[in-house]
BATIPA-71813 format. One line per field, with one value per atom (N, C-alpha, C, O): residue number from 1; residue in one letter; atom name; x, y, z. Coordinates in nm, 3 decimals. Atoms other than C-alpha are relative to their C-alpha. Last residue first. Layout:
REM BATIPA-71813
nr <- (NUM	...)
rest <- (A	...)
atom <- (CA	...)
X <- (X	...)
Y <- (Y	...)
Z <- (Z	...)
This chain:
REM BATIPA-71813
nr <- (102	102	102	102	101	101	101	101	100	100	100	100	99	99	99	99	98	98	98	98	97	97	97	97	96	96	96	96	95	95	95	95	94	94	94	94	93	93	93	93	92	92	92	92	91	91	91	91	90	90	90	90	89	89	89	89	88	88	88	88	87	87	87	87	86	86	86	86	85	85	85	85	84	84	84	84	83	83	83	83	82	82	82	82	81	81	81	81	80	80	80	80	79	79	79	79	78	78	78	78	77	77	77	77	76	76	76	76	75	75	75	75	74	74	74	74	73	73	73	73	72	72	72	72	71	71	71	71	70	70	70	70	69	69	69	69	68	68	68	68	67	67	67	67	66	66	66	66	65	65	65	65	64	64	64	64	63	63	63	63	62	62	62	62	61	61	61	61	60	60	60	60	59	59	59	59	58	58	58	58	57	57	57	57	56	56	56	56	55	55	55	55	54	54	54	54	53	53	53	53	52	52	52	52	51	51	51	51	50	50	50	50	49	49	49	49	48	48	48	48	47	47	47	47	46	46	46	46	45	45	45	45	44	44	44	44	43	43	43	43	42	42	42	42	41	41	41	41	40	40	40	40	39	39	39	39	38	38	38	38	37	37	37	37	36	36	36	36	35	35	35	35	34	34	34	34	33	33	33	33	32	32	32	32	31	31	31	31	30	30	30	30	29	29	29	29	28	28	28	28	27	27	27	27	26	26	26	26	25	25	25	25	24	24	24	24	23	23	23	23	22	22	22	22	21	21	21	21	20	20	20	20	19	19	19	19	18	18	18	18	17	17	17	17	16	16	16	16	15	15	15	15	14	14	14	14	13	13	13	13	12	12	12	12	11	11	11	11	10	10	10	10	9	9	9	9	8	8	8	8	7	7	7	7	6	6	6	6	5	5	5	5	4	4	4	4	3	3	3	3	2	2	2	2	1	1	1	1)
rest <- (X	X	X	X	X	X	X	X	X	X	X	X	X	X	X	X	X	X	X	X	X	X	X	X	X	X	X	X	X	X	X	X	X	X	X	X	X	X	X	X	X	X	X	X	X	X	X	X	X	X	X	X	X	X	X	X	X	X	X	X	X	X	X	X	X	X	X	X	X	X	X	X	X	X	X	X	X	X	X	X	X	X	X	X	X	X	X	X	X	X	X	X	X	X	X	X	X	X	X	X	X	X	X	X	X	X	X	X	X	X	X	X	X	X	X	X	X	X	X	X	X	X	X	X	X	X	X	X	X	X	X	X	X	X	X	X	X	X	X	X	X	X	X	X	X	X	X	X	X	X	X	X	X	X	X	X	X	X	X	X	X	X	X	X	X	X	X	X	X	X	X	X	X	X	X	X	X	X	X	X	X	X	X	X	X	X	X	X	X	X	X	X	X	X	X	X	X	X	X	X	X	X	X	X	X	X	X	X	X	X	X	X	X	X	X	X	X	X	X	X	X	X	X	X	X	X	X	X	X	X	X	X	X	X	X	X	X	X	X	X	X	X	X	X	X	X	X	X	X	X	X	X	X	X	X	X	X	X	X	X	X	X	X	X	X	X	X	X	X	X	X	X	X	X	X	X	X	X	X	X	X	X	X	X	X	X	X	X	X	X	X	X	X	X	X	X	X	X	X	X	X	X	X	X	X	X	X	X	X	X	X	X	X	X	X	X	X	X	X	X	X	X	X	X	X	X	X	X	X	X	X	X	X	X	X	X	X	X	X	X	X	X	X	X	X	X	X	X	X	X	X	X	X	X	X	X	X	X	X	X	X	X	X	X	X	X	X	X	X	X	X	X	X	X	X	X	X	X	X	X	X	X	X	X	X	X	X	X	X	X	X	X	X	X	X	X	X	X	X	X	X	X	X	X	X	X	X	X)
atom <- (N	CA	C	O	N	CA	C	O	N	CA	C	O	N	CA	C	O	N	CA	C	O	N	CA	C	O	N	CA	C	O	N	CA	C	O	N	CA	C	O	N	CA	C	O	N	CA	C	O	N	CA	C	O	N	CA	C	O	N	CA	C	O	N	CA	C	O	N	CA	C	O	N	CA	C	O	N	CA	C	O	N	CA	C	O	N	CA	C	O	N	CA	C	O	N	CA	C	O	N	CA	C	O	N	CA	C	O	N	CA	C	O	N	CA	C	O	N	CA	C	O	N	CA	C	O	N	CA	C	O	N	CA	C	O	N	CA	C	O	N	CA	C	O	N	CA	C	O	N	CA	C	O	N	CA	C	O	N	CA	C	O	N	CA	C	O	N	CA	C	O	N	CA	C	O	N	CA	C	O	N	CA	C	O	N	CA	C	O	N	CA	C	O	N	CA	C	O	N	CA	C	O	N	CA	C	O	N	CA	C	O	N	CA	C	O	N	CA	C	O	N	CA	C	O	N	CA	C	O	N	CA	C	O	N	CA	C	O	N	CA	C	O	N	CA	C	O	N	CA	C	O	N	CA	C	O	N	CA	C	O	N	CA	C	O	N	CA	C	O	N	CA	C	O	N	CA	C	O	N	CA	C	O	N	CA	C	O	N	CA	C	O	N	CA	C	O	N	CA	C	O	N	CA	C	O	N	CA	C	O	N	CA	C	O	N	CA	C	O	N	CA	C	O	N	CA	C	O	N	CA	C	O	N	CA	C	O	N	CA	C	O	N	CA	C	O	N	CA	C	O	N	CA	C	O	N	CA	C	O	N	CA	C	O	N	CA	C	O	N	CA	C	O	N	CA	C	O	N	CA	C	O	N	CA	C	O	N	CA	C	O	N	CA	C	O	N	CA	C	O	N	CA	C	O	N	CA	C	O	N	CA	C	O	N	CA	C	O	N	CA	C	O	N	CA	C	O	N	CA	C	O	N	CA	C	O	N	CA	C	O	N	CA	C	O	N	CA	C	O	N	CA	C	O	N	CA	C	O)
X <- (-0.161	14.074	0.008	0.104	0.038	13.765	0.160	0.271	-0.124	13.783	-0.033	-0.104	-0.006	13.440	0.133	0.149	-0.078	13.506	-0.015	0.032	-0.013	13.214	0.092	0.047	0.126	13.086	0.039	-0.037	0.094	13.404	-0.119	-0.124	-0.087	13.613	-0.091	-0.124	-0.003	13.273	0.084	0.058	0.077	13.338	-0.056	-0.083	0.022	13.669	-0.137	-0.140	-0.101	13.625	-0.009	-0.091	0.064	13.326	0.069	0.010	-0.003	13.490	-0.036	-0.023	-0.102	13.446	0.062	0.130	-0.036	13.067	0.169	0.205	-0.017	12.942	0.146	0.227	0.084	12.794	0.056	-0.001	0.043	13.133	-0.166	-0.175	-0.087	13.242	-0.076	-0.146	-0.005	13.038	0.069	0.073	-0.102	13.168	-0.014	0.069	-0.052	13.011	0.062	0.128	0.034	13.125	-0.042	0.019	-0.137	13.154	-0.081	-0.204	0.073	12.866	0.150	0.231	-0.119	13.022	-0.056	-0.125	-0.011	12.797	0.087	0.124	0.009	12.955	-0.039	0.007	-0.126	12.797	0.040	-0.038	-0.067	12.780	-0.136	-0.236	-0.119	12.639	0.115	0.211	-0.081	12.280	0.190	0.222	0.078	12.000	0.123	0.138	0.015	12.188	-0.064	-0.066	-0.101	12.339	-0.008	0.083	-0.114	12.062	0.114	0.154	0.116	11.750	0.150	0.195	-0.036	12.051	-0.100	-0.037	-0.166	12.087	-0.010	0.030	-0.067	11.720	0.094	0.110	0.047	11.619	0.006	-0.061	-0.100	11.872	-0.075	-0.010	0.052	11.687	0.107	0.179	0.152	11.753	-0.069	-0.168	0.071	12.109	-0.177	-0.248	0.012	12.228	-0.058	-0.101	0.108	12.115	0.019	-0.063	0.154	12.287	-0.122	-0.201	0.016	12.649	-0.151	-0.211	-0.044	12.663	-0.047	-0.129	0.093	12.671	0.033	0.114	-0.026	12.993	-0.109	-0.121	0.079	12.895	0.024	0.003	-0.009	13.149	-0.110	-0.120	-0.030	13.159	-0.014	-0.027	-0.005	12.980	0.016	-0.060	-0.132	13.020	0.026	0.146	-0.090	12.745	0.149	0.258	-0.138	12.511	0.080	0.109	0.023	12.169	0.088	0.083	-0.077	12.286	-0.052	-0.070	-0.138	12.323	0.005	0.110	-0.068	11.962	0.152	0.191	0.021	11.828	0.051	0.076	-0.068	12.011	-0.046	0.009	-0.190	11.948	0.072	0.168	0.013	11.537	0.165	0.213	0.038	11.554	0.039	0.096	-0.083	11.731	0.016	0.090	-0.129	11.513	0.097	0.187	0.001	11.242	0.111	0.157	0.027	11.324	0.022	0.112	0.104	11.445	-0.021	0.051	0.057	11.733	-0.105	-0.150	0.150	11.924	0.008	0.098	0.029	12.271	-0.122	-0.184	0.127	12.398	-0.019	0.025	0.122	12.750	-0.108	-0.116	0.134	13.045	-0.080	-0.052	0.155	13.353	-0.068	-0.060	-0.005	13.682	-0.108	-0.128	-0.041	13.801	0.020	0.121	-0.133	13.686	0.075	0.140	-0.043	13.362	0.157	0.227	-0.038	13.413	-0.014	0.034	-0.080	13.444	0.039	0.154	-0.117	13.181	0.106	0.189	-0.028	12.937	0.084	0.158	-0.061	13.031	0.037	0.134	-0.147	12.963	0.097	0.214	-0.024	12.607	0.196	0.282	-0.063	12.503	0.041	0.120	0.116	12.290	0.032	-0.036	-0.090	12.539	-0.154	-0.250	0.107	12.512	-0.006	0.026	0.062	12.837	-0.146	-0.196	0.056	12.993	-0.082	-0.112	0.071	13.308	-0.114	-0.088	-0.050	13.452	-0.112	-0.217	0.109	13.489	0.024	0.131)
Y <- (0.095	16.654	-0.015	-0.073	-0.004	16.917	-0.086	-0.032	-0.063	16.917	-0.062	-0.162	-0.115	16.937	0.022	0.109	-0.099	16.648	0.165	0.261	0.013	16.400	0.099	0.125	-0.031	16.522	-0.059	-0.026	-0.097	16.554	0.049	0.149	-0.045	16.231	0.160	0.194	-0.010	16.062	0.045	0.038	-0.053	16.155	0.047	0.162	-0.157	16.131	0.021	0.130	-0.058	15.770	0.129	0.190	0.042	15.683	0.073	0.155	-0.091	15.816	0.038	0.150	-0.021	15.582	0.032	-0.053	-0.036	15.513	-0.020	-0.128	-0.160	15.249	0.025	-0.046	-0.093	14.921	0.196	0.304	-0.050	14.695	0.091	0.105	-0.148	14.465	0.045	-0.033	-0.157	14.200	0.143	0.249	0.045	13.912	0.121	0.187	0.140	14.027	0.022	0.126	-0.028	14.346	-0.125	-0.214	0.028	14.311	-0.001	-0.008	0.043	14.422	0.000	0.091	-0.061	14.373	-0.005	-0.107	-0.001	14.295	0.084	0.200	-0.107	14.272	-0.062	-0.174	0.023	13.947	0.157	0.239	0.082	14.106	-0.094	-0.120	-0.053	14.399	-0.096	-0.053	0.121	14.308	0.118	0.227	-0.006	14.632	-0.118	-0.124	-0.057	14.877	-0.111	-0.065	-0.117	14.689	0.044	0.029	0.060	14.444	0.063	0.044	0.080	14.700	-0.076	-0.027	-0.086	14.848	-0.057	-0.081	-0.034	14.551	0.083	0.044	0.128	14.467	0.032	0.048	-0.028	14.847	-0.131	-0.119	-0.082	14.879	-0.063	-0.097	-0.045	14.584	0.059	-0.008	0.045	14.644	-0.022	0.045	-0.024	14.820	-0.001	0.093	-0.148	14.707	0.129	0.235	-0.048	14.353	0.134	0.160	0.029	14.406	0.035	0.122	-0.148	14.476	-0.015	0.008	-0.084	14.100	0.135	0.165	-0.030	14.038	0.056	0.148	-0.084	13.917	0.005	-0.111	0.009	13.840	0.052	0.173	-0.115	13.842	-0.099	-0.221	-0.154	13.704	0.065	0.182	-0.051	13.334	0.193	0.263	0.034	13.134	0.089	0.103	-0.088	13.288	-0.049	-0.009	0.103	13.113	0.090	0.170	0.022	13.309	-0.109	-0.193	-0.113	13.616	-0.120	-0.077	-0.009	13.357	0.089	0.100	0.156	13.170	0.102	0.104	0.069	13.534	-0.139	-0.164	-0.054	13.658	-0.025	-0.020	0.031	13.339	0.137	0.112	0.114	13.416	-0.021	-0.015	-0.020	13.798	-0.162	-0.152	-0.032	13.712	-0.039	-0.103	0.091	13.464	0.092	0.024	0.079	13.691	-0.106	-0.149	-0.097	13.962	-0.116	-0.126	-0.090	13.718	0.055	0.006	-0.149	13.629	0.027	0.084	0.034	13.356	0.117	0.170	-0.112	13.191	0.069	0.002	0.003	13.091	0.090	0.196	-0.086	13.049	-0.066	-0.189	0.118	12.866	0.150	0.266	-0.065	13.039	-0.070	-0.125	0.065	12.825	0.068	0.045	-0.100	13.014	-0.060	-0.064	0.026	12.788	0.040	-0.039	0.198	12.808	-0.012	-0.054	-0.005	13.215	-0.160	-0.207	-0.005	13.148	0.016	-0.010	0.107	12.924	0.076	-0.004	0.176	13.138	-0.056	-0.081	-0.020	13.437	-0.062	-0.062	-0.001	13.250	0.037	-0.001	0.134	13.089	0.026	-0.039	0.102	13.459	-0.093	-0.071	0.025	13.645	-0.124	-0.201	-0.071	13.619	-0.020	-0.077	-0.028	13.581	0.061	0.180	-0.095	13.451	-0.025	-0.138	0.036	13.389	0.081	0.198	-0.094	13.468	-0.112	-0.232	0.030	13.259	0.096	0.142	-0.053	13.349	-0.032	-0.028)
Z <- (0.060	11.715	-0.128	-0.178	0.119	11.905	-0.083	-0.074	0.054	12.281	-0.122	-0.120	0.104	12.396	-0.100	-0.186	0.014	12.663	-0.062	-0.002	-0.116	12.613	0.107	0.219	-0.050	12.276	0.207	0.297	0.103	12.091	0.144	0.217	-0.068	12.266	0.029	0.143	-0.106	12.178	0.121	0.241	-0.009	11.801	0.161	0.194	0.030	11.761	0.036	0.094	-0.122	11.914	-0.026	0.043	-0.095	11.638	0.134	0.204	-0.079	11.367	0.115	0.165	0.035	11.096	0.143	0.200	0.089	11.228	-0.033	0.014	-0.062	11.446	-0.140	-0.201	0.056	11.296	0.066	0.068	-0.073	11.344	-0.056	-0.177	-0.053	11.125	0.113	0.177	0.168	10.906	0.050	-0.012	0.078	11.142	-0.084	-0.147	0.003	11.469	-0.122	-0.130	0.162	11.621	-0.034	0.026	0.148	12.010	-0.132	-0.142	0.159	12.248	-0.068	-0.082	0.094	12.643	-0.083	-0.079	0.111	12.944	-0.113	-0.098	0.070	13.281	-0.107	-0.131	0.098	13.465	-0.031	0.018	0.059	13.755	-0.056	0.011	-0.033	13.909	-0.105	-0.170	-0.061	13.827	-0.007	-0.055	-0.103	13.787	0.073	0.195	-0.094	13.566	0.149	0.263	-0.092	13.351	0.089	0.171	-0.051	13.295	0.027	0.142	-0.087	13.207	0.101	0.204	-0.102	12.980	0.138	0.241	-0.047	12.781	0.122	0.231	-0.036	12.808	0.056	0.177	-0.175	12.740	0.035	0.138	-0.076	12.402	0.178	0.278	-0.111	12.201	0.131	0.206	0.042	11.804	0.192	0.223	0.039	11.894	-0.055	-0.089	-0.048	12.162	-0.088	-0.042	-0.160	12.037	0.100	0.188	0.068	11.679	0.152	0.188	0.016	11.842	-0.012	0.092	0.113	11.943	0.006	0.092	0.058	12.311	-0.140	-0.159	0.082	12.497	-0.073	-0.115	0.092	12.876	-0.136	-0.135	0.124	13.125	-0.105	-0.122	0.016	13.429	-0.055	-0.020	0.118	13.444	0.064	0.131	0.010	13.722	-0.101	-0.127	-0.069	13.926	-0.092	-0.051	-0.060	13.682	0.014	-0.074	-0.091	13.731	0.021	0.111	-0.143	13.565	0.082	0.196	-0.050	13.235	0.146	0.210	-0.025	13.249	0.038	0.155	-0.183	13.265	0.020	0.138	-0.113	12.984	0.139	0.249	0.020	12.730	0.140	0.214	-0.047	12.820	0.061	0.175	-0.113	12.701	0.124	0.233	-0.069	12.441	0.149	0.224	-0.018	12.342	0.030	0.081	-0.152	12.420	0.010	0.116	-0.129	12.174	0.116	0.199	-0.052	11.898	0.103	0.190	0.108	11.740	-0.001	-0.100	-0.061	11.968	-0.126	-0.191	0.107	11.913	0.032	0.114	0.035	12.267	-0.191	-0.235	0.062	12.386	-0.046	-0.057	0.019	12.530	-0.025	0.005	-0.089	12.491	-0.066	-0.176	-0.158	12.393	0.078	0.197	-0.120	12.107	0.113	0.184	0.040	11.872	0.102	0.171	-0.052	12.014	-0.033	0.059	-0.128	11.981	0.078	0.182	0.009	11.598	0.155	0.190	0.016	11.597	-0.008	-0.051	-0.103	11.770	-0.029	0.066	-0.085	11.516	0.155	0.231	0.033	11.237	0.083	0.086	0.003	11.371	0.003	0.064	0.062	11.435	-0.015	0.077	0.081	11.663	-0.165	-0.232	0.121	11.910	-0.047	0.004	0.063	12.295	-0.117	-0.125	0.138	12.416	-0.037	-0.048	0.034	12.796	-0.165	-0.188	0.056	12.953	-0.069	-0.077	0.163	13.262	-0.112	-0.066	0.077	13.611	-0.148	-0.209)
């Protein structure tokens, strides 16, 4: 199985070319949309890394695809400008998933 990238960025494509993942840049709704149905329909492909941006700007894709294929897994990584989740992100979902307070 090999991983596959959907970035919105040029910078973060070339750093996962470098890498050795093949990828897509895209930055609109349907070009997502498009770039994830070409990938669930190559069995070779396992993993999907998605920039942060598309779980944020389109959530019901991502999740649309989670829930309905088994494989690829999708993953959102940071692209180059960091992450968008807060400081505190872990404390926070330890917090609200648990109750225990850290």
């Amino acid at each position: 199985m090999k991983m596959y990238l959907i970035s919105d960025n040029v910078d973060t494509y070339t750093g996962m070319r470098l890498a050795g993942v093949d990828g897509v840049v895209v930055h609109e709704r349907q070009e997502l949309y498009d770039a994830l149905q070409k990938v669930i329909q190559d069995k070779t492909i396992g993993i999907v890394l998605l920039t942060e941006k598309f779980g944020r700007e389109f959530p019901d894709i991502i999740d649309d695809i989670r829930l309905t294929y088994k494989t690829p897994l999708l993953i959102e990584i940071p692209d180059r400008h960091g992450t968008g989740r807060k400081k505190d992100f872990i404390t926070s979902y330890v917090n609200e998933a648990i109750g225990l307070k850290l």
